[in-house]
C-alpha positions as CSV (number, residue, x, y, z in Angstrom):
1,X,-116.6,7.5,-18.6
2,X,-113.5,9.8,-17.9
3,X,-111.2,7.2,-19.1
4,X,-113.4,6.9,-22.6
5,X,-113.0,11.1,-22.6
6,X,-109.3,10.8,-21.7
7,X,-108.6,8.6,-24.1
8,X,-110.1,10.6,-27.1
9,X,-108.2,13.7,-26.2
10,X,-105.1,14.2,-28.6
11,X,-101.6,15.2,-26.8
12,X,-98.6,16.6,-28.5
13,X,-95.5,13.9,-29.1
14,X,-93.5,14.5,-26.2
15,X,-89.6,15.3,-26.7
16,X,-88.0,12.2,-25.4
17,X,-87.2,13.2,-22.0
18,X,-84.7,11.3,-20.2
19,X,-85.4,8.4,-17.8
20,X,-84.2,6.5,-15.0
21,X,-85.9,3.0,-14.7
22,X,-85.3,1.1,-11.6
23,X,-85.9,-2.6,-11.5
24,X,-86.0,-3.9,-7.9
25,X,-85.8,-7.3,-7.7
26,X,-86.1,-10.3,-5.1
27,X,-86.4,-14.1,-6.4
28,X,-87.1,-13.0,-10.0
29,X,-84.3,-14.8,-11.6
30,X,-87.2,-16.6,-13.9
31,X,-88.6,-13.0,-15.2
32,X,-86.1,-10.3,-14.4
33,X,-84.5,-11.0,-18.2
34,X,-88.1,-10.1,-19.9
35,X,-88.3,-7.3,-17.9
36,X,-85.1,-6.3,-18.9
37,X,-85.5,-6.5,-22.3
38,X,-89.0,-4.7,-22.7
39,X,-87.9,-1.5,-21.9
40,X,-85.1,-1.9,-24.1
41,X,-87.3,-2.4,-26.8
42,X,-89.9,0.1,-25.7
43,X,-87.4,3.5,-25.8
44,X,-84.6,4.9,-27.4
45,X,-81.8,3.5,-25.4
46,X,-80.0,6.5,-25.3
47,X,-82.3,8.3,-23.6
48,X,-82.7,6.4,-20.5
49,X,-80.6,4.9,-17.8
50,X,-81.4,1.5,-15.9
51,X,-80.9,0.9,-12.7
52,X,-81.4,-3.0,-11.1
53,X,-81.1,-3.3,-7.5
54,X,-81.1,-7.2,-6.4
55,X,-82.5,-7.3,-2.3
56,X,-80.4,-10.2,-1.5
57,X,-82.7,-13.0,-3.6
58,X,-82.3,-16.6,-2.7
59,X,-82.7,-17.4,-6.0
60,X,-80.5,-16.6,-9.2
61,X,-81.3,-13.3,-9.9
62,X,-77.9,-12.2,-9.3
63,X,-76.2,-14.4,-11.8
64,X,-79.3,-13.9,-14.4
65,X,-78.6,-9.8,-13.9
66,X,-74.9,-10.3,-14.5
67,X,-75.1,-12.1,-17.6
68,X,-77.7,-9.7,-18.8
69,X,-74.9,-7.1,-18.5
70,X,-73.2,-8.2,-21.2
71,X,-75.6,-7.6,-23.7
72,X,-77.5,-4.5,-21.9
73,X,-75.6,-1.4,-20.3
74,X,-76.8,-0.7,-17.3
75,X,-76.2,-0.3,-13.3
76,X,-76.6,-3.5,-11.0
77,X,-76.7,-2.9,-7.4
78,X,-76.3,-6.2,-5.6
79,X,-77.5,-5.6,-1.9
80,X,-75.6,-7.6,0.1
81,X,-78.8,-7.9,2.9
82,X,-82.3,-8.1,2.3
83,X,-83.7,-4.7,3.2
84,X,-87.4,-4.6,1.9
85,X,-88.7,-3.3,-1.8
86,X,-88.7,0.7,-0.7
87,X,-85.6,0.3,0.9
88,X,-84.0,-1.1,-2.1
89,X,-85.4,1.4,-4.4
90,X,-84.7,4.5,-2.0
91,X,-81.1,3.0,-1.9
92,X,-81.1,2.7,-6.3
93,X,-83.1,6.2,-6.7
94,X,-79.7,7.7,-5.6
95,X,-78.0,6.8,-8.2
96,X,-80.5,8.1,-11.0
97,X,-79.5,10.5,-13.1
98,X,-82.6,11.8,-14.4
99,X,-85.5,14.1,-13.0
100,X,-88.0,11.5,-14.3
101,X,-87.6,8.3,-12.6
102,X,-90.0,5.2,-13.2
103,X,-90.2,2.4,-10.9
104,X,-90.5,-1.4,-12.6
105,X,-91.7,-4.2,-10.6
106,X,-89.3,-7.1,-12.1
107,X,-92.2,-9.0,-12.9
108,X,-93.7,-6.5,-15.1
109,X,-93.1,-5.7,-18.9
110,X,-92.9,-1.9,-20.6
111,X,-95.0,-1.5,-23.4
112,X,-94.2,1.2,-26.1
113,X,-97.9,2.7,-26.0
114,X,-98.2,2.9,-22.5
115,X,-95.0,4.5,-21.9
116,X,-95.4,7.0,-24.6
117,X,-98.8,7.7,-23.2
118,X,-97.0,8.8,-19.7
119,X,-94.9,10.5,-21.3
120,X,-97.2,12.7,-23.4
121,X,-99.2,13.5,-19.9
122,X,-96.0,14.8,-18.4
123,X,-95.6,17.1,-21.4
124,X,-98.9,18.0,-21.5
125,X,-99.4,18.7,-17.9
126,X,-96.4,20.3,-16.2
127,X,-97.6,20.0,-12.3
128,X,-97.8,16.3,-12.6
């Protein structure tokens, strides 16, 4: 029932606050590139920053994150030792830029209406 009378309630556009989205990854060479490209496509790309950090994968993630950089700027921290998911992203969150940062699973994919919805709640309700 709160969901339904969330969902009803009307929130101003929110201003397009900047972002840092950090994408940790380990052995998601077969999904990191969707990831990647969904929140691309879901915000204005210059009002964001992305941040990959790669825990060491066995897999190809590293070379899958590389040649992604060629067609997407962004930051690719290539751990040279597994250390764990919250490791990894305490180790990336130091290099975001922005007071708003949003944490991607690499397996996961933004969606525009979501993300906008977020955002609107921050606007809407400062102490978040």
């Amino acid at each position: 029932v709160l969901y339904f009378i969330d969902k009803r309630k009307k929130r101003a556009p929110h201003n397009n606050p900047m972002i840092s989205f950090i994408i940790p990854c380990y052995n998601d060479g077969h999904i990191i590139e969707q990831t990647i490209k969904s929140i691309y496509t879901s915000y204005d790309s210059k009002r964001f920053e992305l941040i990959v950090v790669n825990d060491c994968s066995k897999d190809n993630s590293a070379e899958v994150i590389k040649r992604m950089q060629s067609d997407y700027n962004f930051t690719f921290i290539n751990l040279s030792k597994n250390v764990g998911k919250s490791d990894a992203l305490n180790h990336a969150s130091k290099y975001a830029k922005y007071d708003i940062i949003s944490f991607v699973d690499a397996d996961a994919e933004i969606n525009t209406t979501a993300l906008n919805d977020v955002l609107n709640r921050f606007e809407t309700y400062p102490h978040m």
